[in-house]
N, C-alpha and C positions, 0 to 999 in steps of 0.2 A: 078348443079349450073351454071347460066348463067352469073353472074357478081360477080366479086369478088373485094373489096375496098381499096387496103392497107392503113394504115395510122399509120406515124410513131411517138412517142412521144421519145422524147432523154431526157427525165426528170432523175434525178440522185439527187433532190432536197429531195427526200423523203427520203432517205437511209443515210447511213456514211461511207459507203463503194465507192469508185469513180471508174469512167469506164463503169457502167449502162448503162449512156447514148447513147453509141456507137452501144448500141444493134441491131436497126432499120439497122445501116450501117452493122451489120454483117450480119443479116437476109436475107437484099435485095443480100448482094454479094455472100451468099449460096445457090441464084438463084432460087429463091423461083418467080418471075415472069415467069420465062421461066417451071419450075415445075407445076406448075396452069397450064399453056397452053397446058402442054403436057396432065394431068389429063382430060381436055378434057373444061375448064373455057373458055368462048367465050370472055369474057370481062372483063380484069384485067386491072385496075384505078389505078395508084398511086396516090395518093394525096399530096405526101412529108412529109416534116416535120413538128406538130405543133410548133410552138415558142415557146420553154422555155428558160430564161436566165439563162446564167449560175453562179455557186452559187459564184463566189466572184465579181460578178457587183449587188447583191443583199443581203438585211440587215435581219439579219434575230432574229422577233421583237419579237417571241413567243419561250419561252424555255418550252413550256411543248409540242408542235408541232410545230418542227422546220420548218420553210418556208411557213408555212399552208396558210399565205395569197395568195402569190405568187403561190403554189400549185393550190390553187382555183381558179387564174386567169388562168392558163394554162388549167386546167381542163373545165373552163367556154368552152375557144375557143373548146378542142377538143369535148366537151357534141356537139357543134353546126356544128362542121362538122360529127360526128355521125349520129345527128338528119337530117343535110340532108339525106346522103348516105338512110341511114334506109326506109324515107319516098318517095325516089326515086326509093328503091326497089332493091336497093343495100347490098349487105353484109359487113358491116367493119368487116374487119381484123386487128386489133391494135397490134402495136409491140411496146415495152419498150424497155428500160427506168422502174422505179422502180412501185411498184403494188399502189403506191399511185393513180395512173391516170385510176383505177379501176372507180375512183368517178365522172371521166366524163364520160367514155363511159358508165356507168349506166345511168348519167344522160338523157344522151343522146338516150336511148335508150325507156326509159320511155318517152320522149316528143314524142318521134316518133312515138310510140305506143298506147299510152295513156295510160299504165301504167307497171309495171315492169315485164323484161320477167323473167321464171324460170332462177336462177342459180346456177350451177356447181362452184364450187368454190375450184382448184386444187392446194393446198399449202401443205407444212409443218408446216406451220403453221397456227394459225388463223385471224389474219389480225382483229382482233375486241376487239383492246386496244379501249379506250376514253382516249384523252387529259390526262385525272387524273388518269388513271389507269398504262398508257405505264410508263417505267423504261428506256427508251430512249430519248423520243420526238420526235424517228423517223415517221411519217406520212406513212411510208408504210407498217408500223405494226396495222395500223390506219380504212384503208377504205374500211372495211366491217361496221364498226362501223357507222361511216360517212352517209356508203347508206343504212344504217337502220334507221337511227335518220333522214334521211331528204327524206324519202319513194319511194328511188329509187332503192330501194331491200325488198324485204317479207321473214320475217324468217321463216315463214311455207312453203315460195316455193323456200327456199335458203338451199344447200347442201355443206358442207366441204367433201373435198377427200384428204386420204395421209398426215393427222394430225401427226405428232412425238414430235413439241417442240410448247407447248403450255403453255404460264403462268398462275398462278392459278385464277390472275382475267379474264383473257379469261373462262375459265372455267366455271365459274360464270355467265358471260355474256351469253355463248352457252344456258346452262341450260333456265337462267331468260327469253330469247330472245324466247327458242322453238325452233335453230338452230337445222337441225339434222350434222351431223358428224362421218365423219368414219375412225379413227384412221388406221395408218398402222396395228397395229394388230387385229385390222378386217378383215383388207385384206389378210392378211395372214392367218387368223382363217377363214376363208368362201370363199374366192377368188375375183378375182376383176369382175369376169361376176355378182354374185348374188351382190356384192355391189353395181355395177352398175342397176344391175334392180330395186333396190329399190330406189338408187340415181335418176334416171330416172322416175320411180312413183311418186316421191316428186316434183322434180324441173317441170317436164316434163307433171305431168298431164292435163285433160282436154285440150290437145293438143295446151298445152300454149305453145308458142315461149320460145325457152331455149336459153341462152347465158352463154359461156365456159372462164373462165378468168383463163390462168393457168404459174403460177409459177413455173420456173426451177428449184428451188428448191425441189418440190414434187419429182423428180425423184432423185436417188440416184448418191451422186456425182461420183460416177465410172462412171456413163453414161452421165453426165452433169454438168464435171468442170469448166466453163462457169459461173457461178452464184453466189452472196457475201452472201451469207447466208443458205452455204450446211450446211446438217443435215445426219449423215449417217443411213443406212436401209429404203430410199426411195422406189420409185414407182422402178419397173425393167424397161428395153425398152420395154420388149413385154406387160408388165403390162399398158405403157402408152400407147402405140398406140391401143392395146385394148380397153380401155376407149373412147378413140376419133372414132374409127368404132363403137361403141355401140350408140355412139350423132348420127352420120354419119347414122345408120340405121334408127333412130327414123323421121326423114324429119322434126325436126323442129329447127333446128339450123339456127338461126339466125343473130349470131355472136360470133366475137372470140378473143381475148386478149390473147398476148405471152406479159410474163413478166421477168424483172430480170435476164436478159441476158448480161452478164456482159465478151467482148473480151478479157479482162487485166489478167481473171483470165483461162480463156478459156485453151485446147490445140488442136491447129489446127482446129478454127472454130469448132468443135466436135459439139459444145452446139445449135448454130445457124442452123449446118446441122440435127439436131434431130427436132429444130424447125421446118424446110420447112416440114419434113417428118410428122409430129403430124398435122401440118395444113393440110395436104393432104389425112390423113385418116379423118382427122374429116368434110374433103370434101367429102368422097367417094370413094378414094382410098381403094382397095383391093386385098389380096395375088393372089386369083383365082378370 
């Protein structure tokens, strides 16, 4: 990889948990620029921060998806600095802020492209309430839903990894939609190489462009206290960086989203230093 794009989203608007937002500053200070250059990346971009306001200079009008308008506009700008970077021939690298801003850089990635790359979709959860389904209003329980219903995700080439807490309309939704999904005790029952081959068969075929959006949450909070919405019995470390040299092998990763990284909850940057390290195998990085 010749160019690498960061771009940082400090959104914290989607979630009910606060501190989110800081994630992008913790990431850049785990030295995740100087990491890339050493990996061997000739040309590492920061782009900064997209604009999001923060939530008490904004009203928030929708009680069944709190902020969603607001979320949209934030999401507008970051779809359109993706969609440069992409059609420049650049890689974004998205850092959070909460998984709600999944729904730009899909968008964005689809204008770029002309139409939606394979996705990896690294949660604990499943991220595809609607409006009338979620038991929150939170928006980052939300935007798989979002970039199905506005076809800037394919459920037939869209993949959950590292499922544990899913509610039953999610459930629903998986089935009706044709999502495939592969619970932690999958992973457990088969291992993460063969869940990844078949993961990889869906999102990745026909040597479609795949795009990795992955939540700190998926991993287990022993290895990533860092994040508002641990689930115990995640991903292991070796289970995740596995995952990302298995994209890493395939050449067609095209982009990548670190979500839900949360300093407040953190110990000792722990969470952000696993981040640089995930980004760089799924760049290429290798034990031998």
């Amino acid at each position: 990889m010749s160019r690498v794009d960061v771009i940082g989203v400090p959104m914290d608007l989607g979630a009910s948990r606060r501190g989110v937002d800081m994630g992008p500053s913790a990431v850049r200070y785990a030295r995740l620029h100087e990491r890339l250059l050493a990996l061997g990346v000739h040309d590492v971009n920061d782009h900064g921060n997209v604009y999001v306001p923060v939530r008490e200079a904004v009203h928030n009008a929708d009680r069944q998806a709190h902020y969603h308008d607001v979320i949209d506009e934030v999401c507008g700008r970051l779809a359109g600095v993706v969609e440069r970077v992409a059609r420049d021939g650049g890689m974004p690298v998205v850092l959070g802020g909460d998984h709600s801003i999944a729904m730009g850089t899909l968008a964005g990635l689809r204008r770029a492209f002309g139409r939606p790359p394979g996705l990896l979709w690294i949660d604990a959860h499943a991220d595809i309430n609607s409006p009338d389904t979620s038991r929150t209003g939170n928006v980052h329980g939300m935007p798989l839903w979002f970039a199905l219903e506005r076809g800037d995700a394919i459920a037939e080439q869209s993949v959950l990894i590292g499922l544990r807490d899913v509610d039953e309309a999610e459930k629903r939704t998986l089935r009706d939609r044709g999502v495939r999904a592969f619970s932690m005790t999958e992973i457990d029952r088969f291992g993460m190489a063969r869940v990844m081959e078949e993961a990889l068969r869906i999102a990745g075929g026909e040597q479609r462009r795949l795009h990795v959006t992955f939540d700190l949450d998926a991993i287990d909070p022993s290895e990533a206290p860092g994040t508002g919405t641990p689930v115990k019995g995640g991903l292991s470390y070796r289970e995740a960086h596995l995952l990302m040299e298995m994209v890493a092998e395939t050449g067609q990763l095209c982009s990548m989203e670190m979500v839900e990284i949360n300093p407040i909850l953190d110990r000792s940057n722990q969470t952000a230093l696993l981040v640089v390290g995930l980004i760089c195998s799924a760049l290429g990085k290798s034990i031998l």
